[in-house]
N, C-alpha and C positions, 0 to 999 in steps of 0.2 A: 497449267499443263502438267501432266504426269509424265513418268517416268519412258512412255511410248511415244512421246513428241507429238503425243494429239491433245487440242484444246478440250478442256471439262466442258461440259455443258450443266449449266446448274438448273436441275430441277428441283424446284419444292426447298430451296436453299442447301442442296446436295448435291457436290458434283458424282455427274455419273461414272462407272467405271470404264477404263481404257477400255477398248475392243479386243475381242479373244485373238487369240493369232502370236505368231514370231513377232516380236517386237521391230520397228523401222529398223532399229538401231543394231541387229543383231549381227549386222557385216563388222561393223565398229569395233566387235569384241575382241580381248584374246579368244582364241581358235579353242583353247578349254572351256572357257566360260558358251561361247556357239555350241560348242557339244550339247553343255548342258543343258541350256535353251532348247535345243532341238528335241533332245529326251523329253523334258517338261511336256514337251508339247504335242510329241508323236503322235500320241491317243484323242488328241482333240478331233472330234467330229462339228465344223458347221453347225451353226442352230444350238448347240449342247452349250448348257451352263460351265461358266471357266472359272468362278472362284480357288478352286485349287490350284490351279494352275497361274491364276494370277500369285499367289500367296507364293506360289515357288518361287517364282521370276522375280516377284519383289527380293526375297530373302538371298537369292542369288547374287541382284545388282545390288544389294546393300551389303554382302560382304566382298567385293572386289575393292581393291585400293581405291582412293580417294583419286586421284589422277584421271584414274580410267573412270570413274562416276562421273567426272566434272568434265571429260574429254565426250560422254554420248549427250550429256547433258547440255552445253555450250552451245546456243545461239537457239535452243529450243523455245524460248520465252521471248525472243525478239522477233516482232513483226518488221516486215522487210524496208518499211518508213524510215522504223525506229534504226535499222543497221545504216541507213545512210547519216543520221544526226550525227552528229558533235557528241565524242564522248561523256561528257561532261552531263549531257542530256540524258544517253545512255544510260550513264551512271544513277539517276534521280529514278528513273523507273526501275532501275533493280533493286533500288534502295526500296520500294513500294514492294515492290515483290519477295524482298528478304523479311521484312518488316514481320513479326510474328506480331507485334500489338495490334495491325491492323486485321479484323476479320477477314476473312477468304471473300465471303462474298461483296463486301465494302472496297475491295483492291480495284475491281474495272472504272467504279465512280473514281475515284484515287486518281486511274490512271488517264481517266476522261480528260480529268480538274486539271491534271499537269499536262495533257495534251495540247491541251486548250492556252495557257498559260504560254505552253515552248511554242507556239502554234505548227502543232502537229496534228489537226484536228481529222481526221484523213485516217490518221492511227487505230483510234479506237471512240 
């Protein structure tokens, strides 16, 4: 998942990018950082390419406090199975998901394997 709380879709072994638009998350913000957002975004027309504007938004949510990063970010990566498990369980799938040693696109088999394992197969 990226920074907009929507799942990648991997094509070609690339996930694709978020959708153009205000981010889900942007009620979430300080009311400065919404400003900002909103600016970034004003000029976007539907159909129109948003590379730039994605590259704002990034560079935005990557200088806000760590708090507030981890506060739009939090429960983004949990499928609604996985919030009912046993923290502990919880815990092994984010441990997959932190993991930089494992590939991006190696993580779903990952979290198949550990589904299957917790038996949470329902999950993913």
């Amino acid at each position: 998942m990226d920074v907009w709380g929507q799942s990648y879709h991997v094509v070609f072994g690339h996930p694709s990018p978020p959708p153009c638009g205000l981010p889900p998350f942007t009620d979430d913000l300080p009311k400065d950082a919404q400003e900002k957002l909103k600016e970034i975004w004003k000029d976007y027309k539907e159909g129109e390419k948003c590379y730039n504007e994605h590259g704002l938004t990034r560079e935005l949510i990557d200088s806000l406090p760590k708090d507030v990063r981890q506060k739009i970010h939090r429960g983004l990566f949990v499928p609604p199975v996985l919030k009912k498990a046993p923290k502990d369980v919880q815990d092994q799938f984010n441990e997959i998901l932190k993991n930089k040693a494992i590939p991006f696109d190696q993580k779903p088999a990952k979290m198949h394997e550990l589904a299957q394992k917790v038996r949470l197969s329902r999950c993913f």
